[in-house]
Backbone bond lengths (Angstrom), bond angles and torsions (degrees), N, CA, C in turn:
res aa  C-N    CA-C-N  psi(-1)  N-CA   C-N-CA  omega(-1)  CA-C   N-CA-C  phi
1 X - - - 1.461 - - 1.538 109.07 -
2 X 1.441 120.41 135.16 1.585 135.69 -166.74 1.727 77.58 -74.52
3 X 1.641 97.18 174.84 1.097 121.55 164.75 1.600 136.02 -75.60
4 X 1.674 94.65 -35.57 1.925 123.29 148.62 1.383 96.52 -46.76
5 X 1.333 126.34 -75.65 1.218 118.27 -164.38 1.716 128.65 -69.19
6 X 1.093 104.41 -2.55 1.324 121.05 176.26 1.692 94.12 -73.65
7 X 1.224 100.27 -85.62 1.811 127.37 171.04 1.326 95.45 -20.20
8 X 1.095 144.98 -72.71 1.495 154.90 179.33 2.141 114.91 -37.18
9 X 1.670 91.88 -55.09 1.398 83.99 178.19 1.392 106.47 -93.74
10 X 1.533 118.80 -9.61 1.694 103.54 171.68 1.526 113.16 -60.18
11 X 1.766 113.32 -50.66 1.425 115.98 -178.74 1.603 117.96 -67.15
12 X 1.418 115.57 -7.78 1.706 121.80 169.28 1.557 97.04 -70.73
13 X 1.307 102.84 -41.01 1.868 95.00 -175.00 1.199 137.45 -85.15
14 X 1.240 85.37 9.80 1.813 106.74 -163.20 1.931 92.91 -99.99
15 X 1.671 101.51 -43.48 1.436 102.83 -176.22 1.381 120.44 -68.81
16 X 1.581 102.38 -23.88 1.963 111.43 -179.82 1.470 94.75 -66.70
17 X 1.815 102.07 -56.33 1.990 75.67 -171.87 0.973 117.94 -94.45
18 X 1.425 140.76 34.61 1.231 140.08 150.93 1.938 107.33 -68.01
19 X 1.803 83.83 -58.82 1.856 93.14 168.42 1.719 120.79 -46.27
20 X 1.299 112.61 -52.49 1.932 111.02 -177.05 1.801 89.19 -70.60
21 X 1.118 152.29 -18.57 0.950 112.62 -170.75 2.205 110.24 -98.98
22 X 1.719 99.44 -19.75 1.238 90.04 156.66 1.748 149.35 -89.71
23 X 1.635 84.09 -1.81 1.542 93.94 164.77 1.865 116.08 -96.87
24 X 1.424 104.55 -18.13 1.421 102.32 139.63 1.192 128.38 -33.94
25 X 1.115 131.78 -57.03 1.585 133.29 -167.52 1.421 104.61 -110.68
26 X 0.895 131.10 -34.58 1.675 128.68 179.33 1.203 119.73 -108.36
27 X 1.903 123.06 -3.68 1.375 97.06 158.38 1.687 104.83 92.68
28 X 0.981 111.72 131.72 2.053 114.36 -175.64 1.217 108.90 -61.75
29 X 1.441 117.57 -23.99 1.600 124.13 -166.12 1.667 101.29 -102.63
30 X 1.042 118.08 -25.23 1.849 100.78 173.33 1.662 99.35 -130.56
31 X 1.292 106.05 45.34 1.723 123.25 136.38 1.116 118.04 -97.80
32 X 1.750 107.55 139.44 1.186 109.96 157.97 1.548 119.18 -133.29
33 X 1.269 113.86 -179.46 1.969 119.26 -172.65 1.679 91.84 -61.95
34 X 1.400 111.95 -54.37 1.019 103.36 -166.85 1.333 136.58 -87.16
35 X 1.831 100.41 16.56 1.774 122.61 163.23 1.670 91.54 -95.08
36 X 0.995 118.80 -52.29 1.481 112.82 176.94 1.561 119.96 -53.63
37 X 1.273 132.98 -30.45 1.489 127.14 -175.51 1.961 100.24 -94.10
38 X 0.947 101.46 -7.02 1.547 111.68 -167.86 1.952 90.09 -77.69
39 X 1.794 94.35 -55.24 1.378 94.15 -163.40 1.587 119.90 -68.46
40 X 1.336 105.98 -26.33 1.960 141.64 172.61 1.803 94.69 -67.58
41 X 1.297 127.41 -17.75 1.447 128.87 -169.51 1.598 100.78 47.04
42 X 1.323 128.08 57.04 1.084 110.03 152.61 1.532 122.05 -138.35
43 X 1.303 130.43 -131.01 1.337 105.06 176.27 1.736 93.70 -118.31
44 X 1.914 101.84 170.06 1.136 105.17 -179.33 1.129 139.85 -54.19
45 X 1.798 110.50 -32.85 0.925 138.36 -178.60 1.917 128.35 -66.25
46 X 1.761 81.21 -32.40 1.987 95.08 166.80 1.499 110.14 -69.17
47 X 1.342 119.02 -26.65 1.397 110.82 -174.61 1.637 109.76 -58.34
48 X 1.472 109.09 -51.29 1.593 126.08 -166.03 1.821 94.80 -70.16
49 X 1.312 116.56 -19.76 1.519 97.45 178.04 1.558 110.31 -83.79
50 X 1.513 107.24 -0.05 1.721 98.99 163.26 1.415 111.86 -109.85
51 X 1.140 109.32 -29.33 1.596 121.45 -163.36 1.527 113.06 -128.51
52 X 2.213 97.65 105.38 1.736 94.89 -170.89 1.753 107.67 -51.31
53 X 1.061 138.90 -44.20 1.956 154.29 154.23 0.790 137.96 -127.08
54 X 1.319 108.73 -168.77 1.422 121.95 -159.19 1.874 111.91 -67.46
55 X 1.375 94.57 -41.76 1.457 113.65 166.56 1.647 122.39 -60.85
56 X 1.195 105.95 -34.56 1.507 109.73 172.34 1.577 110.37 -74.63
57 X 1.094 114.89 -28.39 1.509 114.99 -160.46 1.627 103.60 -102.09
58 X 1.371 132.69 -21.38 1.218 155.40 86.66 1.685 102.76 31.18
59 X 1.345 113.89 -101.42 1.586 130.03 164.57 1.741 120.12 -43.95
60 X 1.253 104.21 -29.94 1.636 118.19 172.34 1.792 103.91 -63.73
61 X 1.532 99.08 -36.88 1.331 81.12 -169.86 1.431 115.93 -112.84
62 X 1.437 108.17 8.89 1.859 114.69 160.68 1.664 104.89 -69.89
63 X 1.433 109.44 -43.48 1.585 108.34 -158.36 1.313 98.90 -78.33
64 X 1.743 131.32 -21.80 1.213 135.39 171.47 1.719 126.69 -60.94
65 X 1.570 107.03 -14.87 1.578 140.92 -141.69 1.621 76.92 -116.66
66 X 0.960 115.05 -63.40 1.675 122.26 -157.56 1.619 85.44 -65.11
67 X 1.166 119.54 -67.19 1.785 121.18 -142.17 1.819 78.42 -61.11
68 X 1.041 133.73 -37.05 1.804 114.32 -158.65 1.207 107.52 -93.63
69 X 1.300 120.31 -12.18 1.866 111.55 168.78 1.448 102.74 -92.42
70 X 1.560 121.89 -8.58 1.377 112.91 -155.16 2.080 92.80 -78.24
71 X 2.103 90.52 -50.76 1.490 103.61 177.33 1.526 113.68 -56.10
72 X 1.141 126.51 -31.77 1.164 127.66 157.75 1.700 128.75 -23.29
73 X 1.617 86.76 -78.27 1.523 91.16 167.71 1.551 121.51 -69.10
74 X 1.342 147.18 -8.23 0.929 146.57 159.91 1.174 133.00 -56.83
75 X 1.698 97.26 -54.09 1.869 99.43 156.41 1.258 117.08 -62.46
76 X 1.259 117.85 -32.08 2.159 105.21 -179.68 1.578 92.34 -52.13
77 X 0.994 131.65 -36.93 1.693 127.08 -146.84 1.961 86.33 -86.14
78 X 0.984 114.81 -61.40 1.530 108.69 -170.42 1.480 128.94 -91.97
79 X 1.524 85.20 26.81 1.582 125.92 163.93 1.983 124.59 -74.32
80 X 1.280 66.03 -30.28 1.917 69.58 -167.54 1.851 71.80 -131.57
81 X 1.340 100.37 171.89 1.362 136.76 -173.64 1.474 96.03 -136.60
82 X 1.575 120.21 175.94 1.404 122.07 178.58 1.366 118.74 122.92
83 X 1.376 126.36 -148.39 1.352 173.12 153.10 1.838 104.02 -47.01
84 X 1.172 107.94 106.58 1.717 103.30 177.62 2.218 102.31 -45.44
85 X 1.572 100.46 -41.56 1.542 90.40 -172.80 1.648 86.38 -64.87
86 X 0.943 160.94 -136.50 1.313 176.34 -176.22 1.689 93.00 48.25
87 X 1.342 116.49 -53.62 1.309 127.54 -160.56 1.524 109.21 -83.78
88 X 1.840 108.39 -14.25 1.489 92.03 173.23 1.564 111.72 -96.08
89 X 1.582 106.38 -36.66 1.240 103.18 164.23 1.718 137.96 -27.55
90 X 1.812 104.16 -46.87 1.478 113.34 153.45 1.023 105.24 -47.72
91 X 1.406 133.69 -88.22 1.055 139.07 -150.39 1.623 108.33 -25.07
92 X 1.307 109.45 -58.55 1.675 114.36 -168.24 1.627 101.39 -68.26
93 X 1.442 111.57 -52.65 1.751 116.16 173.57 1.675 94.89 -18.26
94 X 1.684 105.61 -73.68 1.419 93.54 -160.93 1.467 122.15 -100.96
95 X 1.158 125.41 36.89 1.609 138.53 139.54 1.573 94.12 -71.54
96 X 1.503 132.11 -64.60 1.382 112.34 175.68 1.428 146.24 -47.34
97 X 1.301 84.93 -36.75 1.336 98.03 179.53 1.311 130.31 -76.48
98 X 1.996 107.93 12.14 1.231 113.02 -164.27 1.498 91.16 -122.18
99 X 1.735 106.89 20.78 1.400 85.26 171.67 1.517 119.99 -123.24
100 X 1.997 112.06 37.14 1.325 137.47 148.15 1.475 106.89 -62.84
101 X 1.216 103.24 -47.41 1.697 110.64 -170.45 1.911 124.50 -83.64
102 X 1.871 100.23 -18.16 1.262 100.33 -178.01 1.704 115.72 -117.57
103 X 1.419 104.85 -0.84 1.854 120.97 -169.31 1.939 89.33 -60.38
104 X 1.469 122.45 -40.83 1.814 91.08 -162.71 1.625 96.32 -87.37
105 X 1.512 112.52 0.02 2.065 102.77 -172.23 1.736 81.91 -107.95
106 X 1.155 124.79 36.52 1.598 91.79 -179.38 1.224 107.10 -124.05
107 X 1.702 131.92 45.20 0.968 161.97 166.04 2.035 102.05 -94.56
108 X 1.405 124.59 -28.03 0.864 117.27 128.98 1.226 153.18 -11.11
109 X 1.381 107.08 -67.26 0.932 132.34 -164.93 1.749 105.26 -80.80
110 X 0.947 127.49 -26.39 1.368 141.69 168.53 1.634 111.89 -79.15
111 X 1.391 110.58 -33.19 1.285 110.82 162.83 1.786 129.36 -59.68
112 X 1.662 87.02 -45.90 1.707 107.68 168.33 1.226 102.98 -34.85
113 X 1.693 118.43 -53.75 1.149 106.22 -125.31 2.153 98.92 -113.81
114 X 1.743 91.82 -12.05 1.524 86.06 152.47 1.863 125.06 -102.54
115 X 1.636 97.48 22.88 1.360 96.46 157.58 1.392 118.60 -86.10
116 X 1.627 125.37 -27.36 0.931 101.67 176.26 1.460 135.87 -89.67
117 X 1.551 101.62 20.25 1.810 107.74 -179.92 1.603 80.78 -109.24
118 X 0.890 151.58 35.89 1.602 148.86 -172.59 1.638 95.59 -107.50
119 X 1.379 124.17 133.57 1.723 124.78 -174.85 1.975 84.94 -77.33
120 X 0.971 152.80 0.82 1.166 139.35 -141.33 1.571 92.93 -128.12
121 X 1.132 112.77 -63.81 1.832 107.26 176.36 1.662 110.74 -99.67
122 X 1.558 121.94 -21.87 1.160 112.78 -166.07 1.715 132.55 -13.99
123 X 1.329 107.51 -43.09 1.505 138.94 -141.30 2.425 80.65 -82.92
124 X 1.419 79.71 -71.00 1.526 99.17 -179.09 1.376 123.95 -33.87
125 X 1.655 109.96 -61.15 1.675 133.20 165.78 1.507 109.39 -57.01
126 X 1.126 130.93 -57.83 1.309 143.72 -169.01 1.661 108.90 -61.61
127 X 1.301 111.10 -42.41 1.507 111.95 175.39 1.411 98.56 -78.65
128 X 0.978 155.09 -83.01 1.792 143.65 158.63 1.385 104.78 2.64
129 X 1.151 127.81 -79.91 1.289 128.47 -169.93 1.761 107.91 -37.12
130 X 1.548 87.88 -56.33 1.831 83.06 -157.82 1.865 102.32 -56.71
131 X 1.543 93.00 -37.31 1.489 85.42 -172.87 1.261 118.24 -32.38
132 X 1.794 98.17 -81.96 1.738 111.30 161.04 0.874 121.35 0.82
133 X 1.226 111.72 -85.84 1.552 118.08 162.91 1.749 133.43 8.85
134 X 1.629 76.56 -87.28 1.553 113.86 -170.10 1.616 98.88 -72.05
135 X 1.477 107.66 -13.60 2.052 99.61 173.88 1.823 107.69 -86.64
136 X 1.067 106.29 -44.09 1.046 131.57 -164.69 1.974 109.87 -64.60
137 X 1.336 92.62 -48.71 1.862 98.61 164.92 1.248 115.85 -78.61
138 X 1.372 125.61 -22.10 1.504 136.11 163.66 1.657 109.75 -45.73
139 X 1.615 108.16 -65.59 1.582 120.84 -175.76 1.673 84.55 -58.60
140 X 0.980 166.20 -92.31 1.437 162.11 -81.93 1.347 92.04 -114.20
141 X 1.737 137.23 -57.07 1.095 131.08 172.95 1.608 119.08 -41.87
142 X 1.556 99.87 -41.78 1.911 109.44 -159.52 1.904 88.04 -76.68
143 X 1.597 116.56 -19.09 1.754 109.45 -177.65 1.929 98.73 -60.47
144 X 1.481 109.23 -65.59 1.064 106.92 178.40 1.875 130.53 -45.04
145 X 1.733 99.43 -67.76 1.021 68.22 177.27 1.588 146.38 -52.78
146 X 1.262 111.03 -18.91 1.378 122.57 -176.20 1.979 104.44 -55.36
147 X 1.232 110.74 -39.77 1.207 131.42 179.36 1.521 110.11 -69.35
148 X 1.060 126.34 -24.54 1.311 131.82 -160.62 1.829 88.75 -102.64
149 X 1.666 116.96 -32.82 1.660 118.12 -169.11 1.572 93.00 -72.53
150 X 1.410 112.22 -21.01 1.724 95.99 -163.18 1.321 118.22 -113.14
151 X 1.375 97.98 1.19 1.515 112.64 168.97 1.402 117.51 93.93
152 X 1.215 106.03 16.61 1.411 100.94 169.60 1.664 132.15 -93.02
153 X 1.293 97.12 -12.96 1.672 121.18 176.20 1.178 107.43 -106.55
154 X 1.278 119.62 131.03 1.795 130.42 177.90 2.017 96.84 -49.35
155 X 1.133 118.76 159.57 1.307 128.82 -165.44 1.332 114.22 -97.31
156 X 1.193 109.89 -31.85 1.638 128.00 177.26 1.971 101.64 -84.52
157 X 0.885 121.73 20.62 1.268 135.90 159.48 1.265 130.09 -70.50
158 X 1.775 139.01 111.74 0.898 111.63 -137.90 1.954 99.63 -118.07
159 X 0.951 123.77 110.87 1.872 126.13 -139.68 1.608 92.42 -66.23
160 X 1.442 118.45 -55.76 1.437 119.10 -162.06 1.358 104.64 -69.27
161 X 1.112 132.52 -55.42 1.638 137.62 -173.85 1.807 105.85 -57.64
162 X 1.613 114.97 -31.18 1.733 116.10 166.81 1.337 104.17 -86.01
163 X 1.390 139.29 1.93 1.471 134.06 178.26 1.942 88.08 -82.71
164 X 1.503 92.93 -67.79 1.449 84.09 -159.86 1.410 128.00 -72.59
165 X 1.577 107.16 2.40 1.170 105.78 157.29 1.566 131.51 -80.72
166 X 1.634 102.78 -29.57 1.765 102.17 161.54 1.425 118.73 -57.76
167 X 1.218 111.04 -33.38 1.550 108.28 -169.02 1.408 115.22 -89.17
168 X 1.328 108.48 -19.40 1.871 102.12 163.19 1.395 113.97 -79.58
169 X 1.558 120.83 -21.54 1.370 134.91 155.75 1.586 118.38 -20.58
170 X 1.671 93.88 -93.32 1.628 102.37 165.65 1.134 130.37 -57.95
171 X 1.507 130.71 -29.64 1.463 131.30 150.85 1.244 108.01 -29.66
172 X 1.716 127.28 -59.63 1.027 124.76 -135.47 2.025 102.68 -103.37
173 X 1.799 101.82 -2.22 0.884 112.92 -158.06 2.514 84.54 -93.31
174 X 1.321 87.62 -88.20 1.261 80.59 153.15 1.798 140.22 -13.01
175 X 1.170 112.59 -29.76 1.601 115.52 -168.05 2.183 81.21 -100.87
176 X 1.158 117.96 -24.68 1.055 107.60 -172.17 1.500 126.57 -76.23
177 X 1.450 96.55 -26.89 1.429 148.50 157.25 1.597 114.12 -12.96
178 X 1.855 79.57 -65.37 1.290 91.64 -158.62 1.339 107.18 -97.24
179 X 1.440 123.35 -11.59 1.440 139.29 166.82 1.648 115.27 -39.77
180 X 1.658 95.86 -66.46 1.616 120.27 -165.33 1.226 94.84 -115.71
181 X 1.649 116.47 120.16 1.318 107.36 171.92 1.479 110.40 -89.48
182 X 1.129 123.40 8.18 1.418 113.32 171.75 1.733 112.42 -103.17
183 X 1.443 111.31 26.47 1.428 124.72 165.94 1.212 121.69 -80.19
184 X 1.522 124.51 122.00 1.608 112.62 161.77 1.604 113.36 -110.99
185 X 1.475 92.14 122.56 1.334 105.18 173.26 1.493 112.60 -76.65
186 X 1.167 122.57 -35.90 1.668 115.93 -173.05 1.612 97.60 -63.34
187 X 1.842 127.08 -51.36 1.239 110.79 -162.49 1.826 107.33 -67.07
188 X 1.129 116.62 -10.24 1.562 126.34 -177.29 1.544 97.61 -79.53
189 X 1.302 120.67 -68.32 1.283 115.21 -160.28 1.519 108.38 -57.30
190 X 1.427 110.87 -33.64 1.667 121.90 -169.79 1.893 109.58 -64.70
191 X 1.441 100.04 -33.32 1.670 114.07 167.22 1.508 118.40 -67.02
192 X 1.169 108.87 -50.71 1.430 127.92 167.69 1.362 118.59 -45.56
193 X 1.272 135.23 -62.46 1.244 148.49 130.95 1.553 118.37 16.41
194 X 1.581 80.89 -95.23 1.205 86.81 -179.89 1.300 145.60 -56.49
195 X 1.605 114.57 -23.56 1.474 146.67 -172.02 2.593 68.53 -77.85
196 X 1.036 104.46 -102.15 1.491 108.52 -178.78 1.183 120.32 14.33
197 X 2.010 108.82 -72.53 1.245 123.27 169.96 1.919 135.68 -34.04
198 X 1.617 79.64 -48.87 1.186 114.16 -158.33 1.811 91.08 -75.36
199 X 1.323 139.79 -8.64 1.450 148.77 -127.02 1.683 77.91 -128.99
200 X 1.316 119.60 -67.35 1.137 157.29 -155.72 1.696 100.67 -56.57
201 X 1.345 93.65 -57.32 1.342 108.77 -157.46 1.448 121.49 -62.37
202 X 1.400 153.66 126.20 1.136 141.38 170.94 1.774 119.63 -53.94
């Protein structure tokens, strides 16, 4: 990578989180380019030389949202070594534990998620999502089965139907999160877990 091009994707990244942090507080609908280039300190006009709108730049910063919780959870997993249960247990540890770092942007995240009932992006958000999704219950399915090859998980266990039930879990653990601030999701999920494991376990 040139040095232009360095310069180029540093100031692309500078404008995404300038963008998640003003639709953080103001919401997709009372954002604008030119609260966003204000907050990026640059001019209005640099924004549109990366981003054709508001909507594109919008989507710049869901898929930006996704890739850092996604890496997130990846390192919990190749964090610990061991026992697939050992390794899913991480796994959830640090989906929780990422929500010190995401509770004041995760107003976002509610935005994400009434963009995709929105007639305007639905189509756009909604195909992202499922992906996500569908990667994300994949890693959680491939924990089990691995657990199920080595005998530590009963066999009649069914991996995809316990993926997507962990992951509406912490979704649902997280959204609660952000409801009650005197909620802990890590000591919930860590109970949860284990009762799971313990289901799981031969």
């Amino acid at each position: 990578m040139s040095y232009s091009d360095f310069e180029r994707q540093s100031k692309k990244e500078r404008i995404i989180a300038a963008a998640a942090r003003v639709f953080a507080q103001r919401g997709y609908a009372g954002s604008s380019v030119a609260d966003i280039a204000a907050s990026a300190a640059i001019g209005k006009g640099t924004v549109y030389e990366y981003f054709s709108s508001k909507e594109d730049l919008f989507f710049a910063v869901f898929e930006w949202y996704l890739q850092g919780t996604g890496r997130q959870a990846r390192v919990g997993i190749a964090a610990l070594g061991g026992s697939a249960a050992e390794r899913l247990m991480a796994l959830s540890t640090s989906i929780m534990d990422l929500w010190d770092e995401i509770k004041d942007g995760f107003t976002l995240t509610m935005e994400f998620w009434a963009a995709s009932a929105s007639s305007q992006m639905r189509d756009r958000f909604r195909t992202a999502f499922r992906r996500w999704y569908a990667d994300f219950r994949a890693i959680v399915s491939a924990l089990i089965r691995e657990g199920i090859e080595r005998g530590e998980f009963h066999r009649d266990a069914r991996p995809d139907s316990i993926a997507a039930a962990l992951v509406g879990t912490w979704d649902a653990l997280l959204l609660q999160a952000w409801f009650e601030d005197s909620f802990d999701p890590a000591s919930s999920a860590r109970d949860f877990m284990q009762i799971v494991i313990k289901g799981l376990s031969k």
